[in-house]
N, C-alpha and C positions, 0 to 999 in steps of 0.2 A: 747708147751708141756702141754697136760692137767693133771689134777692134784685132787684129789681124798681127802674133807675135809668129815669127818664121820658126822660132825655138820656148818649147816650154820645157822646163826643167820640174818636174815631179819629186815630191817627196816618195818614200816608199811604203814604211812601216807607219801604218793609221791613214795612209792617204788612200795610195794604189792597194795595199794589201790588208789581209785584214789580222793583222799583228796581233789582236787580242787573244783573237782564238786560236793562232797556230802557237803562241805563245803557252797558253795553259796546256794545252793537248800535248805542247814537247818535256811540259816541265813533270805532268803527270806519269809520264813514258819513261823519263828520268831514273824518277822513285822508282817505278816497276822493277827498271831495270836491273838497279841498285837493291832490289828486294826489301826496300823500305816501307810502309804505311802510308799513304800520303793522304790527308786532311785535306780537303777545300779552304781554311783557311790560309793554307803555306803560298797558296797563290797574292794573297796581299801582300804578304809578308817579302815573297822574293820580288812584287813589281816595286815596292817600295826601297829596300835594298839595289836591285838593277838601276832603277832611275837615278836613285844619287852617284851610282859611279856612271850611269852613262852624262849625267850632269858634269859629272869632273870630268870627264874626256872631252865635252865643250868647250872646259875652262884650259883644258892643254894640262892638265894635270896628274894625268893615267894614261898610258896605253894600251891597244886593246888587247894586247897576249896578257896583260895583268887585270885584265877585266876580265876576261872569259871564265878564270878560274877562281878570282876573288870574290865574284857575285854567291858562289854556292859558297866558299870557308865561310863567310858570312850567314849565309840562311843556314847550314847546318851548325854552326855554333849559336845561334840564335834557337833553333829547334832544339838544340842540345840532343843533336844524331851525331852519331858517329858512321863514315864511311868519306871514300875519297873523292873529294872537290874536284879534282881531276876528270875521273871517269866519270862522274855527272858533268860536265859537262859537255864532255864531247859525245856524249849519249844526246843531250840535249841540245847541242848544237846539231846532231847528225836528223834529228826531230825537226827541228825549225827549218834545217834548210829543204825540207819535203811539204812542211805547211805554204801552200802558195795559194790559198783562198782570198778572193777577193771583196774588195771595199766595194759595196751596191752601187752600179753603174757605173763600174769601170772599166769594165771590159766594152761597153759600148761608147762611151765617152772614146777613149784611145784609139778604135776601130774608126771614132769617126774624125778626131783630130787629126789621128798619124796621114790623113791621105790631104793637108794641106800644110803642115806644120810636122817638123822634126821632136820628136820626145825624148828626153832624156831623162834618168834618172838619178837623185841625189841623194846620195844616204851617209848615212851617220851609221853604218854598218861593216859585221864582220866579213869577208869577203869569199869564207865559205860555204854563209848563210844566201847572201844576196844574190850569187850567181848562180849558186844552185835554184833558188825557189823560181828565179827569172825565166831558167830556163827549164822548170816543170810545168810552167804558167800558161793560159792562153792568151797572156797579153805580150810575149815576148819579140814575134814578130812585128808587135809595133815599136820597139824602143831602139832608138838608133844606137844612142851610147849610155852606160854606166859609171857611174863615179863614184867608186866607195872610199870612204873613209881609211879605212885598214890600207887600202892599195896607194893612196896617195899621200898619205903619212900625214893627212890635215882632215879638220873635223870642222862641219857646218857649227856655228857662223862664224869661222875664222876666214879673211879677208884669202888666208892660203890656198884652202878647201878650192874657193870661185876662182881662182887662179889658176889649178888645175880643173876644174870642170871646164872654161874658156879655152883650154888650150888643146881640151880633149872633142871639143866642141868645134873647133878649128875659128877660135877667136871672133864669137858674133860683135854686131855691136850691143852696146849695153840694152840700147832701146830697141831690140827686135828679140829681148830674154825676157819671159813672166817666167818668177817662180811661183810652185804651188805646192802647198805642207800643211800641215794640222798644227804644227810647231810652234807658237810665235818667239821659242828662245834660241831656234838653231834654224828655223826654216824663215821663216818672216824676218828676223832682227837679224841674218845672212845675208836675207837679197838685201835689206834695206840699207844695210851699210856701206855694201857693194857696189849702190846706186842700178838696181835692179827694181821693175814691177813687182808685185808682191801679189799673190791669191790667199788668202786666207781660208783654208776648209776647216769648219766650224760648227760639225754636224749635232754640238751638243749646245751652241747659241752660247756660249759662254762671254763673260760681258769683254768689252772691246776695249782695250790699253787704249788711253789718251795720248799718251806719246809715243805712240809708234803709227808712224804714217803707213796703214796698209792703202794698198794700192785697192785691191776687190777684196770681196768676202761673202763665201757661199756656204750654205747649208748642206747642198745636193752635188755630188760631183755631174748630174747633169745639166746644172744652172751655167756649168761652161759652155755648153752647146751656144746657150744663149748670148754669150757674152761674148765669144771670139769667132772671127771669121777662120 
């Protein structure tokens, strides 16, 4: 039965964008820049390091001006490189926020939602990456608003974060909001605590938590077509 939410709230990074690849291509651009060597392994090595402190910014643990520059002291002490964490990053931030390559079928999914349904997006992001890529993107004329991380001082799945997305959203009610994320620790176990619908994208069928009540859950970001009015 399809089903008709007035607001969906998108995640960004693995949802709407395609975060993997503008991710390596800024981290490669880095090195160059830095006139370092860069190996195809250093890419595990920093998604690995990234992840756990973007992990700890979930938990309220970090903030992100001490993540932006912590993630590289870590992978070049790991590499055992010398040069400054600093200027790789904002090399590599200035990289990611021009990756604005899309997740397959996304740009027509949103072209065909936005004209019944308001889009917003929710991220667990830096606020020089997110607004820029938004706005290199051709998906931007469909997003009505943005809610980063960085800018509202609260991080998905903290009950704060949806406190400022609601407000920036001009306070829906709870049942006319599906969220939709790759997530299930900061985008599903968000809405759900929230008391929000929940989409689950799941483009790699990974097995399904028993205790967590997702609401849907799709393989194809155009199986939404299918699902909502």
């Amino acid at each position: 039965m399809r089903k008709h939410y007035p607001w969906l709230f998108f995640d960004a990074d693995g949802t709407l964008f395609n975060y993997n690849l503008a991710e390596a291509t800024a981290l490669r651009r880095a090195f160059d820049s830095l006139s370092l060597q860069f190996e195809d392994r250093y890419l595990d090595i920093y998604r690995d390091i990234n992840g756990g402190l973007w992990q700890a910014l979930e938990r309220q643990e970090i903030k992100p001006d001490i993540l932006r520059a912590r993630r590289f002291e870590l992978l070049l002490e790991t590499l055992g490189l010398t040069s400054s964490p600093d200027e790789m990053s904002t090399v590599y931030i200035e990289q990611l926020a021009i990756g604005s390559e899309l997740m397959d079928g996304a740009y027509d999914v949103l072209m065909t939602l936005h004209k019944t349904c308001r889009i917003a997006i929710v991220t667990n992001g830096l606020q020089a990456v997110q607004r820029s890529r938004l706005g290199h993107s051709t998906i931007r004329d469909f997003i009505t608003e943005i809610i980063i991380s960085e800018e509202v001082e609260a991080a998905k799945p903290h009950p704060s974060y949806f406190d400022a997305a609601f407000e920036r959203t001009g306070h829906p009610a709870k049942s006319d909001v599906l969220v939709i994320g790759d997530s299930l620790t900061s985008d599903i176990q968000g809405g759900v605590n929230y008391g929000l619908d929940t989409c689950w994208y799941n483009p790699m069928a990974e097995p399904r938590p028993a205790d967590l009540p997702i609401t849907y859950e799709i393989r194809r970001l155009g199986e939404l077509l299918e699902m909502l009015d």
